[in-house]
N, C-alpha and C positions, 0 to 999 in steps of 0.2 A: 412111737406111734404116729400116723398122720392120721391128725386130729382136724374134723372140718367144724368150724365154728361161727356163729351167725349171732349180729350185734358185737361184731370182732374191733370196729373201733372207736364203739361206744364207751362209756364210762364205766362199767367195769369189764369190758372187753378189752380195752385196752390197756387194761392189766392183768388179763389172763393170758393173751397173747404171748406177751415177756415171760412171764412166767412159765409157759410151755415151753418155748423156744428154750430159756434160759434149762431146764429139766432133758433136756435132748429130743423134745416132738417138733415134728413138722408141721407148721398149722398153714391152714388154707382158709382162709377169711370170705365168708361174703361182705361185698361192696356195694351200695346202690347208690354210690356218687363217686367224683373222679377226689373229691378229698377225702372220701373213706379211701379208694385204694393206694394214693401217696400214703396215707396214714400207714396204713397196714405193709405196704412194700418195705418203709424205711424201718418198723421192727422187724423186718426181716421173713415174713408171713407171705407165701402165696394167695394172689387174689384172684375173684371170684365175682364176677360181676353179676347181679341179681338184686332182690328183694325177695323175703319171704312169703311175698304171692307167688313165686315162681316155681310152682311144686315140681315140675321136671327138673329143674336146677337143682332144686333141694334132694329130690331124689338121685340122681346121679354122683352129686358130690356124697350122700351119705354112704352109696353104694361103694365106690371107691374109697372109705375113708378107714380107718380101725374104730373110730369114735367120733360124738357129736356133740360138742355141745352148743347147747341151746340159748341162746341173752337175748336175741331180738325180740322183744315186742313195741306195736306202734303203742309209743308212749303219747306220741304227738296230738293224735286222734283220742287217746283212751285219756285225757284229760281236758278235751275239748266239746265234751258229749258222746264221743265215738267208741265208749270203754266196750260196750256187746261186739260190737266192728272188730274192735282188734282183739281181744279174745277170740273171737271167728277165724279169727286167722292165725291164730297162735295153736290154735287146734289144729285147721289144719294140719300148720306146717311138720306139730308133732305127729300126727296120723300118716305124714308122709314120709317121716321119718322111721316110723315105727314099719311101715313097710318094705320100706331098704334093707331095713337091720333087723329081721325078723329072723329066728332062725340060727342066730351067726355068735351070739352071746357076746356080742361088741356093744361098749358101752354109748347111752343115752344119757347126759345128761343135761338137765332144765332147770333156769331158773323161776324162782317162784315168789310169792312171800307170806309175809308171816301177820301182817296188821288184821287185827279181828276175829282170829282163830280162837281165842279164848281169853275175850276182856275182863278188867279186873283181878286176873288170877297170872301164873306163870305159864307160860303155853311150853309144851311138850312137842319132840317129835312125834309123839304117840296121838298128839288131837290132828284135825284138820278132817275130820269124818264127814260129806257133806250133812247127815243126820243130827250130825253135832255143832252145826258152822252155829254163830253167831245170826241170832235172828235179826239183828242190825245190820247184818252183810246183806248188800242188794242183790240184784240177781245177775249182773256185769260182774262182780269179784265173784261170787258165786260160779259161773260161768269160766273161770281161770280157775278156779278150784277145779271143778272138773276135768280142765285140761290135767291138771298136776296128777288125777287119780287116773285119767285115760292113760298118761304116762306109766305109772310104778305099774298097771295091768300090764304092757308090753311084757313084763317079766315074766309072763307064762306064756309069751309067742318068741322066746330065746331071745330077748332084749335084753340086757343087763342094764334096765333103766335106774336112772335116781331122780330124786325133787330135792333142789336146794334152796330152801326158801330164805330169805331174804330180808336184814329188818328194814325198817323204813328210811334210815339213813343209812347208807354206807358212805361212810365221809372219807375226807381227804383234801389235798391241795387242789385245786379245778373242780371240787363238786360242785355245780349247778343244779342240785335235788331241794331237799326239803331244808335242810339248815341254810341253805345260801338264799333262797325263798324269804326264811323268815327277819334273814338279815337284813333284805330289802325291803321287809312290811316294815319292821323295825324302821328304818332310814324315813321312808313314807309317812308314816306315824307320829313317828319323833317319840315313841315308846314301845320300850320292849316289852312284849306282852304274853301273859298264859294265862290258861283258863283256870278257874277255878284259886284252889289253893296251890294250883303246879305242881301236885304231888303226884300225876299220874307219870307214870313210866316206860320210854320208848326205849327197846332194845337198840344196838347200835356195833358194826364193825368199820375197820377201817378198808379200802378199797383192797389193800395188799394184802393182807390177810384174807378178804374174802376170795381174790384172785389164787391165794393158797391153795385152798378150802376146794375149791371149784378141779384142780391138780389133783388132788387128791383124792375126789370122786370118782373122776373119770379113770385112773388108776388101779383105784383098788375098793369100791364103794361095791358093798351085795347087789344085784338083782332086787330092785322093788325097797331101797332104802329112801328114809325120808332122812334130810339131813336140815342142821340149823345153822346158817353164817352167823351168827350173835357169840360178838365178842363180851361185849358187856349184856350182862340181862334187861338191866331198866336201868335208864339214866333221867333225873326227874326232869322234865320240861322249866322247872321255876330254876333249874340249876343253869339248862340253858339259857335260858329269858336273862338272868342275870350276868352269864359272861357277857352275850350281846350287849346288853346295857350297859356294862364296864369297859366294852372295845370303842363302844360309840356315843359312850358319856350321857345316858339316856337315861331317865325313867324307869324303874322295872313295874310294871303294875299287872294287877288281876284286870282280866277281859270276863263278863259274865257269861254265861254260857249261851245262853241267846242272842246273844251279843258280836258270840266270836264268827259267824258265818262274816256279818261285817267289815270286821275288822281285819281277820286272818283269809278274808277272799276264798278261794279253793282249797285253802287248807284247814278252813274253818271245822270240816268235817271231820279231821284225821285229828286234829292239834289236843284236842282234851281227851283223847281216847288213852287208858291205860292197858300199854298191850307190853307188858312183859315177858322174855320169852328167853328158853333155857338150852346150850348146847352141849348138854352134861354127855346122851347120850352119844351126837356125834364125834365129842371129840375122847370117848373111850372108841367108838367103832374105828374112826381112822387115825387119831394121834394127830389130829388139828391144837395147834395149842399159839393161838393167837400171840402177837410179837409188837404190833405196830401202837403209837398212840391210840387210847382210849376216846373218845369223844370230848368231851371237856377240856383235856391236854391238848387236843388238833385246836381246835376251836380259840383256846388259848395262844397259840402259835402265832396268829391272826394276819392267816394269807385268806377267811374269809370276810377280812374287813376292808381288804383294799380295793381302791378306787381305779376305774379302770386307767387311770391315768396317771398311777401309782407304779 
């Protein structure tokens, strides 16, 4: 297939990329800087010079393509105050995709995620209803939910969309997300910290596997399917807090709950959420059966404790 893909060499684009290529597809990468397109030329990826303001770009390359998928969102803005901004634009880009491939039963797929769909409990492909969201979910996530439901509707205008949501870490060697985040409060601190008892539960895969996973939608995933990247369910936070602690010789301690906006800066608000979350269904619907280190084991490894000068 020639596969056009957007947030192509990003952090987990840049391992769906290989993984296309490596499967026999042709992928055409958007670029919006001259180091995305090195990146993406040297796996071997045709490029595409744009951003996903660029709805004629985005239209054209979807038009030409067999399939799409979807990874760019402005992360940069949507954790800067600008999260309504770039959902704005995330919608678009899918509404403009949806009218390229309307019609043609060529696959769409989007990534999404999964934090807040159903806390406290095990979240299902079957939640994410916005009826059902999380009355804690603002109206910016809120707002990406909707993208994700605007999407799986394409499949009654000949889309063969999917949502592949997301957990909140997808780790690995190079992550710069939420674990490598809380390495650095850690470091700042000079304690490694969780809220509460640290018994709440973040789901979690590794980048290669989720880059599997992503293959494997675009492939052979129904029309209108909701899919899980979660290799592991719940991995507790106080399990984390503790490797940290053990890589960097620190403290492990409880942060009180009002406390943790403080301490854990912008993560304050995600870090004591227990959001468990189950890919029982996706991996009977496509035969995803995760391979790569589990969270704890990467972490263990300890390529996110080193120094840049290391």
């Amino acid at each position: 297939m020639r596969v056009f893909v957007t947030g192509a060499s990003g952090w987990i684009g840049s391992a769906v990329v290989p993984e296309l290529i490596g499967a026999g597809h042709q992928v055409i990468g958007l670029a919006r800087s001259d180091a995305s397109a090195a990146a993406l030329t040297a796996a071997g990826a045709e490029v595409l010079r744009g951003t996903i303001d660029d709805l004629d770009v985005l239209r054209n390359a979807a038009a030409a393509s067999d399939g799409v998928i979807h990874l760019a969102f402005k992360h940069d803005i949507a954790f800067s105050g600008g999260f309504q901004d770039a959902a704005d634009a995330d919608r678009r880009a899918v509404e403009t995709f949806g009218e390229a491939l309307a019609g043609s039963d060529r696959p769409l797929v989007i990534a999404s995620g999964i934090l807040g769909l159903a806390p406290g409990r095990v979240a299902t492909e079957q939640d994410g209803r916005l009826d059902h969201a999380a009355e804690n979910l603002g109206e910016a996530p809120r707002a990406r939910l909707r993208t994700a439901q605007a999407t799986l509707a394409l499949a009654s205008r000949g889309v063969r969309s999917s949502v592949l949501r997301l957990p909140p870490t997808v780790h690995g060697e190079g992550d710069n997300g939420f674990m490598a985040a809380l390495v650095g409060i850690a470091r700042d601190k000079g304690v490694s910290g969780y809220v509460g008892d640290g018994s709440n539960r973040w789901p979690a895969a590794h980048r290669l596997d989720a880059a599997h996973l992503f293959r494997l939608a675009l492939e052979k995933a129904p029309a209108e399917s909701v899919l899980h990247g979660t290799a592991e369910d719940g991995v507790p936070i106080r399990a984390v807090a503790e490797v940290i602690g053990r890589h960097l010789d620190l403290p492990v301690v409880s942060i009180p709950e009002e406390e943790a906006g403080a301490h854990f800066g912008w993560l304050g608000g995600f870090i004591g959420l227990d959001a468990p979350a189950s890919s029982a269904l996706t991996r009977e619907l496509l035969g995803w059966r995760p391979t790569q280190p589990g969270l704890i084991d990467d972490l263990d490894k300890g390529h996110y404790f080193r120094t840049p000068s290391a």
